[in-house]
C-alpha positions as CSV (number, residue, x, y, z in Angstrom):
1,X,40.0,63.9,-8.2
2,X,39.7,62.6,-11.5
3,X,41.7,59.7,-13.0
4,X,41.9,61.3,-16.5
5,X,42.3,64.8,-18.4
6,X,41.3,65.4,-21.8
7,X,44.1,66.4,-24.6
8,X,42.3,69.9,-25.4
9,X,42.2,70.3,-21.4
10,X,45.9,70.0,-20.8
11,X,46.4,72.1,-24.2
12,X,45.7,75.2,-21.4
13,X,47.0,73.9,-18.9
14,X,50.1,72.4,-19.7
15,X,52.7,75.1,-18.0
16,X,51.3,74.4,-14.5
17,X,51.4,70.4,-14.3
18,X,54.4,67.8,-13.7
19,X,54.2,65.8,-16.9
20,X,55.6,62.5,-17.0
21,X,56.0,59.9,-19.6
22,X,55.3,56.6,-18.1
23,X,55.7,54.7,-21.7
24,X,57.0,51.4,-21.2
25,X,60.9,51.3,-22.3
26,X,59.5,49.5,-25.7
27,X,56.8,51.7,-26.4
28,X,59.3,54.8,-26.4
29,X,62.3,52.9,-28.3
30,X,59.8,52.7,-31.0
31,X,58.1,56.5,-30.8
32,X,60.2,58.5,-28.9
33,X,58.3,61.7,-29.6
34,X,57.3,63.3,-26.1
35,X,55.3,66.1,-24.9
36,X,57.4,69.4,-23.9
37,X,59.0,69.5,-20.3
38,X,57.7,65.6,-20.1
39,X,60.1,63.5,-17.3
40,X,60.7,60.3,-18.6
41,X,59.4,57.4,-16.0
42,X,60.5,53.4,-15.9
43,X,56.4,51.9,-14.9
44,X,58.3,49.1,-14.1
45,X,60.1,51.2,-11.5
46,X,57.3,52.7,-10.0
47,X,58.1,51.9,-6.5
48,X,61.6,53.7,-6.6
49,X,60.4,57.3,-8.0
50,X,57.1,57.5,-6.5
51,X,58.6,58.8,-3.3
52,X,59.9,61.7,-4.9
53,X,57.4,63.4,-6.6
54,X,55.8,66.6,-5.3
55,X,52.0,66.1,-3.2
56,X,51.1,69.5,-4.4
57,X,51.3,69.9,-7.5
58,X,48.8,68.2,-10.5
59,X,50.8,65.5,-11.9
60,X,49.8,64.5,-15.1
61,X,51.0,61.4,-16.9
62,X,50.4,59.4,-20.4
63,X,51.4,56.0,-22.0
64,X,50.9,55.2,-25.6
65,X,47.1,55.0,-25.6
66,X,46.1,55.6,-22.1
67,X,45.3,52.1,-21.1
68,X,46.9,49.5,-18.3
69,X,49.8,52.0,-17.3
70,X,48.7,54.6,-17.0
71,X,45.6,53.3,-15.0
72,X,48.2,51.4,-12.5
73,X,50.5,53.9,-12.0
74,X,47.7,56.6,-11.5
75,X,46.4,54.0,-8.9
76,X,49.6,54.1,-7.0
77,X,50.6,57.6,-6.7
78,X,47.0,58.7,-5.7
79,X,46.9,56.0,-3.6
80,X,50.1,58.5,-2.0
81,X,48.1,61.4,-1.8
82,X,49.2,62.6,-4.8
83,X,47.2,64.8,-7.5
84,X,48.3,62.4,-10.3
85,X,45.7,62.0,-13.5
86,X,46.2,60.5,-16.9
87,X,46.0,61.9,-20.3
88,X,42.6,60.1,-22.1
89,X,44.3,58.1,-25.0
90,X,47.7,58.9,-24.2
91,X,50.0,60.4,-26.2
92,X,48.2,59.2,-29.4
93,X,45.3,60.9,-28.3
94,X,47.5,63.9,-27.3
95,X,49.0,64.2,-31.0
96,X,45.4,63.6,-32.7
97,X,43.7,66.7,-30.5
98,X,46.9,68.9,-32.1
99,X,49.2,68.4,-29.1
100,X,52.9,69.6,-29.4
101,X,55.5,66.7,-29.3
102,X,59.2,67.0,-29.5
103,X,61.3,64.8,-31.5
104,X,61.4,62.0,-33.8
């Protein structure tokens, strides 16, 4: 499977993934603006929520830019078996392809 998904890609396919936010508590404190239906997820946490997420359905995640966290925490939940892919340039690269956010 692959590790990332392009912005215009989910734009399509948004309704049918798991989308979780895996900013780091900082990085949302300062931009709390989040993709619809997105789950806030600690990173630092990882090991505690992992369990509980669903094999079979795509999971797809973002960070701020799409860099260290979301690499490592795509790295562990496929390492689970799980379909888990990041968004390429995270949420900023979400909002510059035209991507809906909600809030602040």
């Amino acid at each position: 499977m692959d590790r990332t998904i392009k912005p215009v890609t989910l734009k399509n396919e948004l309704a049918s993934k798991l989308i979780l936010d895996v900013r780091r508590i900082a990085d949302r404190d300062t931009a709390p603006a989040h993709l619809p239906g997105a789950q806030w997820k600690n990173p630092e946490q990882l090991t505690e929520w992992a369990d509980s997420l669903p094999k079979d359905q795509d999971i797809v995640l973002y960070c701020a830019r799409g860099g260290s966290v979301s690499n490592s925490v795509v790295d562990a939940l496929q390492a689970k078996g799980m379909k888990a892919r990041f968004i390429e340039g995270g949420i900023e690269g979400w909002k510059a392809a035209g991507g809906e956010v909600v809030g602040p």
